[in-house]
C-alpha positions as CSV (number, residue, x, y, z in Angstrom):
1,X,123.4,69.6,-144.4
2,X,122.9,73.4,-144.4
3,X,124.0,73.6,-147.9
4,X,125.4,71.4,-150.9
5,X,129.1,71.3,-151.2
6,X,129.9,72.2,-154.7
7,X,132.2,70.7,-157.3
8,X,133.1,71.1,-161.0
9,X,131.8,68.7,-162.8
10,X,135.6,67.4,-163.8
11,X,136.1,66.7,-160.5
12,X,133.3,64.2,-160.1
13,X,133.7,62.2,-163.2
14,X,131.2,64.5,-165.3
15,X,131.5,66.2,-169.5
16,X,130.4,69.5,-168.6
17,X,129.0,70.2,-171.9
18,X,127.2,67.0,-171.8
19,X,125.8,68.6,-168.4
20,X,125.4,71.8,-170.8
21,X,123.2,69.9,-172.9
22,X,120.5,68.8,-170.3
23,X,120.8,72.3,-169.3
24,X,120.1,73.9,-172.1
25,X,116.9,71.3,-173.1
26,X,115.6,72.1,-169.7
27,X,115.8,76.2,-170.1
28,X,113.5,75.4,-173.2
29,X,111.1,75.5,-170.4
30,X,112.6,78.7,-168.5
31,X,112.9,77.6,-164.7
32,X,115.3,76.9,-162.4
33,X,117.6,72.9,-161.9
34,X,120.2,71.1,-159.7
35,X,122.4,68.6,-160.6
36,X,124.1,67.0,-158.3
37,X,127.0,63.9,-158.3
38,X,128.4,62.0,-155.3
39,X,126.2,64.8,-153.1
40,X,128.4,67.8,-154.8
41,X,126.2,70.5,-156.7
42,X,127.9,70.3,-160.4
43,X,125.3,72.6,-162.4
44,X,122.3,75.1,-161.4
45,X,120.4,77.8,-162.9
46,X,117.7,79.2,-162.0
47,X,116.5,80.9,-158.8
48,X,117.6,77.9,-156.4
49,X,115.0,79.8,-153.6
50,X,111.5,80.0,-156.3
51,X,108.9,78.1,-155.0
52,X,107.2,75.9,-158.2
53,X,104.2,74.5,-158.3
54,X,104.7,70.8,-158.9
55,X,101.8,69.4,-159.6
56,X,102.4,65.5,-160.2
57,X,105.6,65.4,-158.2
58,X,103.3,66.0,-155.6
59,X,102.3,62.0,-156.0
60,X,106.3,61.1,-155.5
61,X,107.0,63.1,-152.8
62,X,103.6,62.5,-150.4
63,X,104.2,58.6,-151.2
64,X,107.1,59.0,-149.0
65,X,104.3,59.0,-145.6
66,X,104.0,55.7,-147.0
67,X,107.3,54.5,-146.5
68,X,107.0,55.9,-142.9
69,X,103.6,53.7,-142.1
70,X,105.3,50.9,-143.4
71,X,108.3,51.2,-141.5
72,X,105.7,52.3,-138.5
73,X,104.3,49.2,-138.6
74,X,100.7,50.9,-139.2
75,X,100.3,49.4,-142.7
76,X,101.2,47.3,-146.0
77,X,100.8,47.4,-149.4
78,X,98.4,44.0,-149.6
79,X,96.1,45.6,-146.5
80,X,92.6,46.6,-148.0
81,X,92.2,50.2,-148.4
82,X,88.6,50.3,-146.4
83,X,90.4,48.9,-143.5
84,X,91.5,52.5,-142.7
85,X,88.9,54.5,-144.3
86,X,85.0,54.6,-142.8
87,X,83.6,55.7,-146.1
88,X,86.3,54.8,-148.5
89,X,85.4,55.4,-152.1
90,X,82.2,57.1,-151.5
91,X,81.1,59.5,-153.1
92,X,79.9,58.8,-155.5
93,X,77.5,56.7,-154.2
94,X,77.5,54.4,-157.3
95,X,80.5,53.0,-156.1
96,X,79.0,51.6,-152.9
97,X,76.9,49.5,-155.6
98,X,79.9,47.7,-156.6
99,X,81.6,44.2,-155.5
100,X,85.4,46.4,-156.4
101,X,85.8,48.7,-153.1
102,X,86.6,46.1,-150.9
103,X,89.3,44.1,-153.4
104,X,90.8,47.6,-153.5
105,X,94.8,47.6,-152.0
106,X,97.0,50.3,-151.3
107,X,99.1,48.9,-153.3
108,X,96.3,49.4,-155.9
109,X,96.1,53.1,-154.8
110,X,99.7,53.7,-155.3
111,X,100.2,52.2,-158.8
112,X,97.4,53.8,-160.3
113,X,95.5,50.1,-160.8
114,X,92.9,50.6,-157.8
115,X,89.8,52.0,-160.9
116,X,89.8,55.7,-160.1
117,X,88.8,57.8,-163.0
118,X,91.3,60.7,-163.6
119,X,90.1,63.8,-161.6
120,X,90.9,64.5,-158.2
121,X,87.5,64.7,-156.4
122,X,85.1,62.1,-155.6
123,X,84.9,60.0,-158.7
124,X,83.5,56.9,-160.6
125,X,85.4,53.2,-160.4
126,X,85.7,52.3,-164.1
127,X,87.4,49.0,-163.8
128,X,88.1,46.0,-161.6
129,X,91.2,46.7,-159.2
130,X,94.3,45.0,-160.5
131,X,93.0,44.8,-163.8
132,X,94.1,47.7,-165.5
133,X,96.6,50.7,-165.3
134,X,94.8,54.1,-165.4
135,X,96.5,57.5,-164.5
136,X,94.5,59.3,-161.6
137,X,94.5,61.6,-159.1
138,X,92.1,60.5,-157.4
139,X,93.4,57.0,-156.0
140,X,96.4,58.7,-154.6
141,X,94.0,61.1,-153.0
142,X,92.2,58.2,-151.1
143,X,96.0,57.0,-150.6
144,X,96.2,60.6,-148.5
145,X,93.5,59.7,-146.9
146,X,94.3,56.7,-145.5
147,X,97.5,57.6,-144.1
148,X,95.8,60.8,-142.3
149,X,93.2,58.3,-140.7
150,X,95.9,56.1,-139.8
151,X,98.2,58.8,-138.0
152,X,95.5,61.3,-137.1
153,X,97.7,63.7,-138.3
154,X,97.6,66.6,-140.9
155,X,100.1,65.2,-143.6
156,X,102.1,68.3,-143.8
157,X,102.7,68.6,-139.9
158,X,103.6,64.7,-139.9
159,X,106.6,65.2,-143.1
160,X,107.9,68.3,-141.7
161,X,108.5,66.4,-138.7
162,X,109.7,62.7,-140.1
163,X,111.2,64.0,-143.5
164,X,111.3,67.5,-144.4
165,X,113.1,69.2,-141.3
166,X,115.5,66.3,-141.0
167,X,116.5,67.0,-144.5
168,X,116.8,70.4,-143.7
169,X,113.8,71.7,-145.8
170,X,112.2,74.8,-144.2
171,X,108.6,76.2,-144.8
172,X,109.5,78.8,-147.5
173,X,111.2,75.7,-149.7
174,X,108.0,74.2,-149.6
175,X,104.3,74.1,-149.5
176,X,101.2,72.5,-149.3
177,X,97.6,73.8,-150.1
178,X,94.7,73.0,-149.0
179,X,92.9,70.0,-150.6
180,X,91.1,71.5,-153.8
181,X,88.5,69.0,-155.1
182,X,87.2,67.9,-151.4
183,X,86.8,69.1,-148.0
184,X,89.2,71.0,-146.2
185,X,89.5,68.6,-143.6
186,X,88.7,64.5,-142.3
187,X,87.6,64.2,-138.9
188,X,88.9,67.4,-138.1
189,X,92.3,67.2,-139.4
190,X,94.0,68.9,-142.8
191,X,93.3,67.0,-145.5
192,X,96.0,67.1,-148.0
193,X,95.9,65.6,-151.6
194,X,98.8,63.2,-153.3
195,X,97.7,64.1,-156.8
196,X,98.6,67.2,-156.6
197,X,98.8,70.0,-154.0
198,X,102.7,70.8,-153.0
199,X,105.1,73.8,-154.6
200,X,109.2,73.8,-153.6
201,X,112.3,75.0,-154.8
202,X,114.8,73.1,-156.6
203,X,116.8,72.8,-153.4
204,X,114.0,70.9,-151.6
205,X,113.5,68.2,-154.7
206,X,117.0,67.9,-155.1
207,X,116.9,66.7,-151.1
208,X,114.2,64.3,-151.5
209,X,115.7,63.0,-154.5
210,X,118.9,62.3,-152.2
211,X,117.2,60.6,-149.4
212,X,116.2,58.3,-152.1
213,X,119.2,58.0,-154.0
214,X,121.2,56.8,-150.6
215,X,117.8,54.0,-150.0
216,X,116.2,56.0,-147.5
217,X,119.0,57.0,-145.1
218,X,119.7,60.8,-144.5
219,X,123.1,61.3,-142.4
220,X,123.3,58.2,-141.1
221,X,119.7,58.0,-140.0
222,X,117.4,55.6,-141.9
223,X,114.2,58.2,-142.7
224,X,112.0,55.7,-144.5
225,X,112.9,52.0,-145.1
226,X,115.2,50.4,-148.1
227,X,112.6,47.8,-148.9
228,X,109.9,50.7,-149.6
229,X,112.7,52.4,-151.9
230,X,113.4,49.4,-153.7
231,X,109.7,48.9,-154.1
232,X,109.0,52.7,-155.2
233,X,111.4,52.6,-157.3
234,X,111.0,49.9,-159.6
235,X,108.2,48.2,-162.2
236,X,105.5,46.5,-159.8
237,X,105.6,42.8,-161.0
238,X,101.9,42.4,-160.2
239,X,101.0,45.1,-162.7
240,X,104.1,44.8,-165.3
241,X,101.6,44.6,-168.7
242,X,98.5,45.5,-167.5
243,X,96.5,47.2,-170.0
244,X,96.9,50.8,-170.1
245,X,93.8,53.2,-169.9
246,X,94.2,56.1,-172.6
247,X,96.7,56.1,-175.9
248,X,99.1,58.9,-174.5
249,X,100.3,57.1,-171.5
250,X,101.9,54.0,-173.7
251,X,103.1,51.2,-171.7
252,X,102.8,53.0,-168.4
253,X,102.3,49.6,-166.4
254,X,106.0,47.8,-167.1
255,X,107.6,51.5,-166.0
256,X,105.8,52.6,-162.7
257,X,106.5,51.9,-159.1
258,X,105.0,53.5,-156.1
259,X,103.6,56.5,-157.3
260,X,107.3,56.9,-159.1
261,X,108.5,56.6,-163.0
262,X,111.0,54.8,-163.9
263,X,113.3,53.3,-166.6
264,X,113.1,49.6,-165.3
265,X,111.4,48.5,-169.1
266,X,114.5,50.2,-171.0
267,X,111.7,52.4,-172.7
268,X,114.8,55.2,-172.6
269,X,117.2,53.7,-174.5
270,X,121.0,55.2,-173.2
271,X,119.2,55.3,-169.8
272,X,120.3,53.0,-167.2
273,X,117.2,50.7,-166.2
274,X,117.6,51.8,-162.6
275,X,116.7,55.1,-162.7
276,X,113.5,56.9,-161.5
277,X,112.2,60.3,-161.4
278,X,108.9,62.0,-160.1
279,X,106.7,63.9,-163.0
280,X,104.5,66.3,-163.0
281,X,102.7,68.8,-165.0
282,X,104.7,71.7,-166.2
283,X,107.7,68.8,-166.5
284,X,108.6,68.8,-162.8
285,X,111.1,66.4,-162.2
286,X,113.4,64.5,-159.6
287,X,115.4,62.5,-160.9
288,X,117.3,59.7,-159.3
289,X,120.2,57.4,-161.4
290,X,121.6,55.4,-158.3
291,X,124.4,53.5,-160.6
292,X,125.5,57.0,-161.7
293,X,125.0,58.6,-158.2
294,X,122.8,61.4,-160.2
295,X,120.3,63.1,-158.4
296,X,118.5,66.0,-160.7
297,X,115.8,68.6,-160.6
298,X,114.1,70.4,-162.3
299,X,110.9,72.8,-162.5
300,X,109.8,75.8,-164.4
301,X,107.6,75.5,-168.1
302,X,106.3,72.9,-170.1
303,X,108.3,71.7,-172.5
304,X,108.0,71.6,-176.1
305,X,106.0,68.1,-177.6
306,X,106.1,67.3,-180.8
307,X,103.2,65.8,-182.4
308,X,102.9,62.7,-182.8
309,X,105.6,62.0,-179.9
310,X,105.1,59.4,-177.5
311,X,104.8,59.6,-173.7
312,X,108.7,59.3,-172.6
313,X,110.2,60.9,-176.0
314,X,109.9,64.8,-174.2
315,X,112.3,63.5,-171.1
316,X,115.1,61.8,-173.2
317,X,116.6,65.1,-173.9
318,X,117.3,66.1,-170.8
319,X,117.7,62.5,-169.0
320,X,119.9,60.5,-172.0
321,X,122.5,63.9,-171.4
322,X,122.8,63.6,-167.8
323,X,123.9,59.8,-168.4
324,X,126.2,60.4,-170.8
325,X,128.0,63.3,-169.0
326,X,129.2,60.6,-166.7
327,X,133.1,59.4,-167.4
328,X,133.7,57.5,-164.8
């Protein structure tokens, strides 16, 4: 798909000053959005060609070499971590002290429940895997590393090849630095983070959003498999109420998948329950509503918190809009 067919939003069942509304919540932030119905391009702004950097999102898109191990046959989510990874967890060295490295799962790395404090370098376990829900960088970073070891492959070569050129993203709609907080490199190959690390355009979210939105299958090709959409997608039954490190996260635990958000809990009231969306800092978002047929991004500025406001409250603006703009 060279380019996205466009359509009024009229045409595909949509209020276009409901779509107006999202809109104009997102340009609180400046930046630059897609919206997209039934794979038509309803609204932009924006430069749809800026590169941002996406911080976070980073986690939801580099998950997606997940989906490809799995459906490689090279991995699963209840395989041990350390199975793949000589020196797993270490540094620091007081984690080598520990009975938790070797309970740890990928599936604990990619739900944020494997112990990792927050940072993105070589840091502390604070808690039993599987006992708790903790935000970090730094377990989707071992994630990374796991899946390099595993393909022997820089992580960036391996998606442009698999996911990004199939989708039709090209190197100037996205990037992917160097790992910041730890080597440049694991047994001699690029080594890339999942906490952060990758900048795009609109146009290249709004793709990866799409090869979601249709469960994995990009023009009739399955990319990555259904089951590990369904599974990124959703609440993660076997942490659904864990305890949740830090005030500002809320109940985190009942709405997060694979390294995705989502809406699974109802926290977003006027949001359907299956929607999902990537977040990262600076409020860069894709976001997928598959009973709607909504794909959206978005990327540019923070946007505006109030205080007092809990975690979700600064998305509902934009997200509760893009439901309702739907008629039909």
């Amino acid at each position: 798909m060279p380019a996205w067919p466009r359509a009024k939003p009229a045409q595909v069942g949509m209020d276009e000053a409901k779509l107006a509304q999202a809109r104009d919540y997102a340009l609180t932030g400046g930046g630059s959005g897609y919206i997209i119905r039934y794979g038509k391009l309803v609204m932009s702004w924006g430069s749809p060609t800026k590169r941002y950097d996406l911080k976070s999102t980073t986690k939801s898109i580099g998950v997606t070499a997940l989906g490809l191990a799995i459906a490689d046959g090279k991995i699963k989510l209840s395989d041990k971590a350390a199975k793949f990874h000589p020196s797993f967890g270490v540094p620091p060295e007081s984690n080598r002290d520990r009975s938790w490295l070797g309970k740890i799962t990928i599936l604990h790395l990619a739900t944020h429940t494997a112990g990792f404090e927050k940072p993105g370098g070589y840091t502390k376990l604070i808690f039993e895997p599987g006992t708790k829900w903790a935000y970090s960088d730094g377990g989707p970073n071992w994630l990374a590393e796991c899946l390099t070891l595993i393909y022997r492959r820089d992580l960036y070569e391996l998606m442009f090849e698999r996911v990004f050129g199939p989708l039709g993203i090209k190197r100037s709609d996205l990037a992917w630095r160097k790992n910041a907080y730890r080597p440049a490199k694991i047994a001699g190959i690029m080594r890339r983070e999942f906490g952060s690390g990758i900048s795009a355009n609109v146009d290249a979210m709004a793709r990866i959003g799409y090869l979601y939105l249709r469960r994995g299958r990009w023009q009739g090709k399955q990319i990555i498999p259904e089951s590990f959409v369904e599974a990124a997608s959703k609440p993660v039954p076997e942490i659904v109420g864990l305890p949740v490190v830090g005030e500002k996260y809320g109940n985190a635990s009942s709405h997060y998948g694979l390294l995705w958000w989502n809406n699974g809990d109802g926290a977003i009231a006027g949001l359907p329950r299956d929607a999902f969306w990537s977040w990262g800092l600076h409020d860069s978002l894709i976001v997928v509503i598959p009973s709607l047929d909504i794909v959206a991004a978005r990327a540019g500025s923070d946007w505006p918190r109030k205080p007092g406001a809990r975690h979700y409250d600064v998305l509902k603006p934009f997200l509760v809009p893009l439901a309702q703009a739907v008629r039909n």
